[in-house]
C-alpha positions in Angstrom: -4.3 -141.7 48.7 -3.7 -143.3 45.3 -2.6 -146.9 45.3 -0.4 -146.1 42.3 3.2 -146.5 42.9 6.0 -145.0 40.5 8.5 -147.4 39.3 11.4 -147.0 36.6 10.3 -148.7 33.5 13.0 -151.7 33.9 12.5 -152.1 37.5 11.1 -155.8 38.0 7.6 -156.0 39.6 5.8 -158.6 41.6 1.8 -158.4 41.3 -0.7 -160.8 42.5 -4.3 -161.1 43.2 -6.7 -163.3 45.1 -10.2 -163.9 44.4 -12.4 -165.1 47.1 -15.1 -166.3 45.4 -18.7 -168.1 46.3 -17.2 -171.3 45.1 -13.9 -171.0 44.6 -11.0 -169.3 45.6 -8.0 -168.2 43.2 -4.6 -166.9 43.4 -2.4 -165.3 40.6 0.5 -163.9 40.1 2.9 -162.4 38.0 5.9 -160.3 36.9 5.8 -157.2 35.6 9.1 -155.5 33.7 9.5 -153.5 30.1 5.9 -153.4 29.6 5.6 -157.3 29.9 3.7 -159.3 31.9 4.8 -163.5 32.8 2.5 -165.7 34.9 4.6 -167.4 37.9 1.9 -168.5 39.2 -2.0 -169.2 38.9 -3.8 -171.7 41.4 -7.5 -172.7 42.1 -9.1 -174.3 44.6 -13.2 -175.2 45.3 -13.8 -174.0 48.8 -17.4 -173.7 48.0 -17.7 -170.8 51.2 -21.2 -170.0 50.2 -22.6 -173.9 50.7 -21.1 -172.9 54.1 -23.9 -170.1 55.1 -26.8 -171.2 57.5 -30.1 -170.3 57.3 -29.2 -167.1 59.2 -26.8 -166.1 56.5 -23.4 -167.1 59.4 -20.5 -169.1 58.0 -20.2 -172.3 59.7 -16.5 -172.8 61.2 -16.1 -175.9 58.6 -16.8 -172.9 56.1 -14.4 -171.4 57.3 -11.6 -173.2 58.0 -12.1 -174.6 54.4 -11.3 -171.2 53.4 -8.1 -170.4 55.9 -6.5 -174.1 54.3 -6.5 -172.9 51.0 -5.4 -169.7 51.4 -2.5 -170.9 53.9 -1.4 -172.7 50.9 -1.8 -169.4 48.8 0.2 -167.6 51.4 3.8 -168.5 50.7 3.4 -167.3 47.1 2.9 -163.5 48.1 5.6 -163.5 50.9 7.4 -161.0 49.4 4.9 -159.1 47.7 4.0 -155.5 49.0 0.1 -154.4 49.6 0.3 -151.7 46.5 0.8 -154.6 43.9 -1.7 -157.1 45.6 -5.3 -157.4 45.6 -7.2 -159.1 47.7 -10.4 -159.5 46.9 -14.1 -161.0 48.3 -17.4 -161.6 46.5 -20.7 -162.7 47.3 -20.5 -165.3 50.3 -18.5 -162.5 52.0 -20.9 -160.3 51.3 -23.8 -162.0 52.3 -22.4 -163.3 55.4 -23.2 -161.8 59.1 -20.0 -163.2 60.6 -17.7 -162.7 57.6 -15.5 -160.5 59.8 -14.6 -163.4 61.9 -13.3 -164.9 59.2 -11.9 -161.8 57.2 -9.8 -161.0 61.0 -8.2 -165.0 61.1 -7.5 -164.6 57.0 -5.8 -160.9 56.7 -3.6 -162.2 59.9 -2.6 -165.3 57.8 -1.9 -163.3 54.8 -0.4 -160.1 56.3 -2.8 -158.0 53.8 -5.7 -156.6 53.8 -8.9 -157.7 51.9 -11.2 -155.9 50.0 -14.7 -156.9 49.9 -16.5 -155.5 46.5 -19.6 -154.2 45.7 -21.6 -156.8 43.7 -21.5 -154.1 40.7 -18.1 -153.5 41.4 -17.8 -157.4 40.5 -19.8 -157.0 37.4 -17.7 -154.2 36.5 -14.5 -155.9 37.1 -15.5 -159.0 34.5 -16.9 -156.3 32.1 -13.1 -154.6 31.7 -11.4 -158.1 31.7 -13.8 -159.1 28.6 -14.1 -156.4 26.9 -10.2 -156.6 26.5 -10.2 -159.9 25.5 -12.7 -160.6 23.1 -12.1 -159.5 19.6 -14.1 -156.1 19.1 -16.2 -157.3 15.9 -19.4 -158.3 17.7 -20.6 -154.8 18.5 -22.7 -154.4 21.3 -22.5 -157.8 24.3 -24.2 -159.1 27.0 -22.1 -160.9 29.3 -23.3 -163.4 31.7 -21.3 -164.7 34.7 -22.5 -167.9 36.4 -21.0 -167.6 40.1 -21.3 -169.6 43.6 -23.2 -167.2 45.1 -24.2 -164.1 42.5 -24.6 -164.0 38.7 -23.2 -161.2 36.7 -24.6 -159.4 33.8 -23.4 -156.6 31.5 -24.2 -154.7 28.6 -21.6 -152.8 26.9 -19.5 -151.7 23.8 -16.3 -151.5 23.7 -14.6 -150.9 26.3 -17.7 -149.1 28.2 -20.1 -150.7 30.3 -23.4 -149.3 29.5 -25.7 -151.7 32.6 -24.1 -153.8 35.4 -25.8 -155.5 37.8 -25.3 -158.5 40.6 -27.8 -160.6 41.4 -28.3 -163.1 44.3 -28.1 -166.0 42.6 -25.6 -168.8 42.2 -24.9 -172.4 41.6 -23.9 -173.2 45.4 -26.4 -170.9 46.8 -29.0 -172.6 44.7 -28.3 -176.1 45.0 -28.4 -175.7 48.8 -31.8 -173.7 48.2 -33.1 -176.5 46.0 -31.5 -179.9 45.4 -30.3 -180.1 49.2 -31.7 -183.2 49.5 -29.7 -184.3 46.8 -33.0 -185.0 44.5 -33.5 -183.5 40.8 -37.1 -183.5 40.4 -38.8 -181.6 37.6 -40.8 -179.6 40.1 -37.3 -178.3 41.8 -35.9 -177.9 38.8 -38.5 -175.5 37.7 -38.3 -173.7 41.5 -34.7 -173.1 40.7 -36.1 -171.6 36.9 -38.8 -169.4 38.7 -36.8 -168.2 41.2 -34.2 -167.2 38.9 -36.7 -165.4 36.9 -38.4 -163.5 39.3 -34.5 -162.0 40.0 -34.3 -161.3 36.4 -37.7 -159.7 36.4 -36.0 -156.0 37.8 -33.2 -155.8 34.7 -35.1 -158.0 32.1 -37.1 -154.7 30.6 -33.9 -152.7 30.8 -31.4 -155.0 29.4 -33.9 -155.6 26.6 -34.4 -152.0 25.5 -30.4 -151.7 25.6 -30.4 -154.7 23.4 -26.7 -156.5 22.0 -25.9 -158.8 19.1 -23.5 -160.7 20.8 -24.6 -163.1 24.2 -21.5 -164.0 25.7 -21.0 -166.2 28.6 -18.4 -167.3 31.2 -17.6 -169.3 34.1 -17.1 -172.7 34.9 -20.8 -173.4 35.0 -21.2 -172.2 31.4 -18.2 -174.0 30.1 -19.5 -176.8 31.0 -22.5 -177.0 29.1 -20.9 -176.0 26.3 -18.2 -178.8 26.7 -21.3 -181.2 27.9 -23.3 -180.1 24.5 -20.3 -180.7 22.5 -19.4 -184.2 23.3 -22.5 -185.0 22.7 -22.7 -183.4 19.4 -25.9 -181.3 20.3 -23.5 -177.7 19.4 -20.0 -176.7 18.0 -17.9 -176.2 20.1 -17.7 -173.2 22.7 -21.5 -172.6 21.1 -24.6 -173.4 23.5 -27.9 -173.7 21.3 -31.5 -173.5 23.1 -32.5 -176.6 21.8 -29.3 -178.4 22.9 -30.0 -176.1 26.4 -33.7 -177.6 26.6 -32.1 -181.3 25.6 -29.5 -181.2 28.2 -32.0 -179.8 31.1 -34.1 -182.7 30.5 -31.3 -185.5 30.6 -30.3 -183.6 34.2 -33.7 -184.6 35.5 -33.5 -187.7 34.4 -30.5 -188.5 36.1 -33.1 -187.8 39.6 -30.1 -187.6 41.8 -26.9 -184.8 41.9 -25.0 -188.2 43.2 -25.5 -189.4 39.5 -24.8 -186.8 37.7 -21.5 -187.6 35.4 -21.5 -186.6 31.7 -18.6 -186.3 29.2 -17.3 -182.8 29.5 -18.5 -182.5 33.2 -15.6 -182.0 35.6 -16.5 -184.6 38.6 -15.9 -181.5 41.3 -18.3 -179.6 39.2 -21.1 -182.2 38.9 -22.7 -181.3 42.7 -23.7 -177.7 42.1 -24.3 -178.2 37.8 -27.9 -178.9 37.9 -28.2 -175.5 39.4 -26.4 -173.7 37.8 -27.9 -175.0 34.9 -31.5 -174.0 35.8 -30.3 -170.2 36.4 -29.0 -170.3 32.6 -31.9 -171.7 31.5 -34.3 -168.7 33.5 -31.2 -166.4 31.6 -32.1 -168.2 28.1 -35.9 -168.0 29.0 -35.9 -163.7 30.2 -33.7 -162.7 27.7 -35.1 -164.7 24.9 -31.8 -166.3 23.8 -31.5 -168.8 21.4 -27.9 -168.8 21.5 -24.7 -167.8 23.5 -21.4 -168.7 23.0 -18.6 -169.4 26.0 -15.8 -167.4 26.1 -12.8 -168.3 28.4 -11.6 -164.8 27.8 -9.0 -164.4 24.7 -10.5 -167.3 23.0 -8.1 -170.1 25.4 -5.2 -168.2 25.0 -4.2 -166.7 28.5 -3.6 -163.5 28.5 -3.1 -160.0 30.7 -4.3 -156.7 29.5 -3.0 -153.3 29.9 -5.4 -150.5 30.2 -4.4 -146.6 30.8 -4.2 -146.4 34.6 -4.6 -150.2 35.5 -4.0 -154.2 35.0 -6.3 -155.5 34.9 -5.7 -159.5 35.5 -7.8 -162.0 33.5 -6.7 -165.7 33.8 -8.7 -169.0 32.6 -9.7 -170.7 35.3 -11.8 -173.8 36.2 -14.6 -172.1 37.4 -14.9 -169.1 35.3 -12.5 -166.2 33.9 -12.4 -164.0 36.8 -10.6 -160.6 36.5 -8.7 -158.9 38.6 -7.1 -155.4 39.0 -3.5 -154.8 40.2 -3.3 -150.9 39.6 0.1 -149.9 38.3 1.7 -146.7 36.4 -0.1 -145.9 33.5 1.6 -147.5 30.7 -0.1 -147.6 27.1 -2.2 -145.0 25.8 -4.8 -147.5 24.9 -5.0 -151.1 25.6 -2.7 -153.5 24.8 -2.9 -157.2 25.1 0.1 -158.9 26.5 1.1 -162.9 25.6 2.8 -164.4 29.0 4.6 -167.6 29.5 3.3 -169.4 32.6 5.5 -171.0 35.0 5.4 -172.8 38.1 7.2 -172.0 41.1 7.7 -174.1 43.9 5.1 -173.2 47.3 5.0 -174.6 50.9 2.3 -176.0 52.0 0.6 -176.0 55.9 -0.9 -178.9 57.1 -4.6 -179.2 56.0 -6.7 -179.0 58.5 -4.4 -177.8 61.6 -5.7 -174.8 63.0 -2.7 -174.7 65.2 -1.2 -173.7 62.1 -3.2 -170.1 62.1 -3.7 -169.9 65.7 -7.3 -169.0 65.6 -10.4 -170.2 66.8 -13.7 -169.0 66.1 
């Protein structure tokens, strides 16, 4: 059964999407009418669900219940929105976790809609389309690189066409657990975090190199980062991260010994915890693909936008952790794509009490 609905091309439409990420959740949504699309609403929130997975791969009720308070304040802004123009989606932790149902029962019954957990290609896929419809088409063949919680994305492609997309298990939350969990930056952790990150690079390195690109792109909030970090320092021009500013900045990381001291200019302070990790898998990305460059891309170059494709919208927003894309499936509109300026705007949203699981009536 398709989950495309007809509407009259006037007729006023509500879409929204959720993204449950390894780090963060986020929630957006929009209006739809006369081929135009206007942001109402676009929220983010670190829930960090992977740093919640035991050594058994479970989600630990704290996990959890971090997850069901942010999305209890997401859950008043899709009221009145029907399943066919929302997505719901899950990523990694979800993925990866044993229990996940536990939580996926207690969330769907707080949202009244159902969630979708994707395919780690699926995911890759997803932030192919997004990019590939935001970034000016002059660069010829990419590489994209997505720095998540819990999985890191990469994809080769022209155009509009993926040509390789693959997830792998890898992620700043995942890895600052698996290495800096006692809350040391050593260089011999560091380098664990580089080597294991490698040795999951080893499978697509040949691959990905005989497909080759001229244009290394990355995203997400870890990769923003260093490029903010490298620019404030003057080490790289802006949104551009240079392997010798890369090698600079790993070193002033292990310096710092401890992820309670990490604070640079351009570092968000909620970001600072899992940075060091994330920063070792781009260096292992820098160090397989032999990069000397990559340049950050928040999507349309900081202009937020939505794009229209033949059978789909595809929702890309700038977010703090990374541009994550997501797909509200409507009437085909446009023969090919289109992009589409919005205005955002903030409505107003009801929040639970944090905390309260009274307020779900669940227990785990």
């Amino acid at each position: 059964m398709s989950r495309t609905p007809q509407t009259d091309a006037g007729q006023l439409r509500r879409l929204a999407a959720i993204d449950l990420g390894s780090n963060s959740f986020h929630l957006l949504v929009a209006n739809y009418q006369n081929d135009q699309l206007q942001v109402v609403a676009k929220l983010g929130e670190k829930v960090q669900l992977a740093a919640g997975l035991d050594d058994n791969d479970n989600l630990s009720e704290d996990a959890m219940q971090r997850a069901l308070d942010c999305l209890a304040r997401f859950a008043s802004y899709i009221e009145d929105i029907d399943s066919p123009d929302l997505r719901i989606v899950g990523t990694n932790a979800l993925r990866a976790a044993h229990n996940s149902h536990v939580l996926i029962e207690h969330a769907e019954a707080l949202l009244g809609h159902e969630i979708e957990i994707i395919a780690g290609r699926e995911e890759a896929r997803l932030i192919y389309l997004g990019a590939a419809h935001a970034l000016a088409d002059v660069y010829g063949r990419r590489l994209i690189v997505d720095i998540g919680g819990g999985s890191t994305e990469f994809i080769v492609g022209e155009r509009f066409e993926p040509l390789a997309l693959e997830s792998l298990h890898m992620g700043c939350v995942t890895y600052t657990r698996r290495f800096f969990g006692e809350g040391d930056i050593t260089e011999k952790n560091f380098r664990q975090a580089e080597l294991a990150a490698l040795s999951e690079l080893a499978n697509i390195r040949r691959p990905y190199l005989e497909l080759g690109w001229s244009d290394p792109v990355g995203s997400s909030g870890t990769i923003k980062a260093v490029a903010s970090i490298l620019n404030a320092n003057g080490d790289s021009p802006e949104g551009l991260i240079r392997l010798e500013g890369l090698r600079a900045l790993r070193d002033r990381v292990i310096q710092l010994k401890r992820l309670d001291k990490v604070t640079m200019e351009g570092l968000k302070e909620d970001r600072a915890r899992v940075f060091p990790a994330g920063l070792a898998i781009l260096c292992a990305i820098f160090e397989a693909f032999d990069l000397t460059y990559m340049r950050y891309s928040d999507g349309a170059y900081g202009k937020e936008c939505f794009t229209t494709s033949w059978a789909a919208i595809p929702l890309k927003i700038r977010v703090s952790r990374h541009y994550m894309v997501y797909s509200a499936v409507i009437p085909s509109i446009h023969a090919k794509p289109t992009t589409l300026q919005v205005v955002p705007q903030r409505p107003s949203i009801k929040y639970a009490r944090p905390g309260s699981l009274a307020t779900y009536n669940t227990s785990f």
